[in-house]
C-alpha positions in Angstrom: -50.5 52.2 3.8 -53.9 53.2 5.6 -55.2 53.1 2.1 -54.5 50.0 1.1 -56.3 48.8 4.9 -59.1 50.9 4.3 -59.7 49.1 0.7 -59.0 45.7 2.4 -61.5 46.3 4.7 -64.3 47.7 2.4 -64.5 50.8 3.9 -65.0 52.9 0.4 -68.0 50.4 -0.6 -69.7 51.4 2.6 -69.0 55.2 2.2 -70.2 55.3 -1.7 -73.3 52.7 -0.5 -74.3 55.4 2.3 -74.1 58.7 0.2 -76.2 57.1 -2.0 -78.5 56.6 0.4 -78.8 59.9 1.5 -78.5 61.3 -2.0 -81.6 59.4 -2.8 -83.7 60.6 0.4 -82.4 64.2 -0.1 -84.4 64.0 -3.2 -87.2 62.6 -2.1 -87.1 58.7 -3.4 -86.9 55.6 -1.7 -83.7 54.5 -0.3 -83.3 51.7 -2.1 -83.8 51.6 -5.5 -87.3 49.8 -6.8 -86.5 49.2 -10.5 -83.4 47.5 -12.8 -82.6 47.8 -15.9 -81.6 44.8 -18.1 -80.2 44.8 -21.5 -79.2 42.0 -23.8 -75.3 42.6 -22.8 -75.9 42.7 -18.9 -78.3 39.3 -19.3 -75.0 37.3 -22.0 -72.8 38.5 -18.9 -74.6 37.2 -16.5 -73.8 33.5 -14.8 -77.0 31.1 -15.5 -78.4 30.1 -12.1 -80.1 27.2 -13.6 -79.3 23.3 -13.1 -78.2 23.6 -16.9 -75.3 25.5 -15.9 -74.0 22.7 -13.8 -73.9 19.7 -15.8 -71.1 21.8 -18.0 
């Protein structure tokens, strides 16, 4: 029962967001990561942004 309230209420997101944070200060890099990686998949996934998209 408290796991399914702690998974309503996001509390796993915020614990895996924070230990990455300190992960990446404990070795020495930013907090917040300064680069991304796209690749052809990620990009045909993606939702287009673009008026385009809304005159479907």
């Amino acid at each position: 029962m408290k796991r399914e309230r702690w998974l309503w209420a996001g509390c796993f997101g915020v614990l895996v967001h924070d230990l990455r944070v300190v992960l990446r200060l404990a070795a020495g890099r930013a907090e917040a990561p300064t680069a991304a990686v796209l690749d052809s998949r990620t990009l045909q996934l993606a939702p287009e942004s673009s008026a385009r998209s809304a005159r479907c």
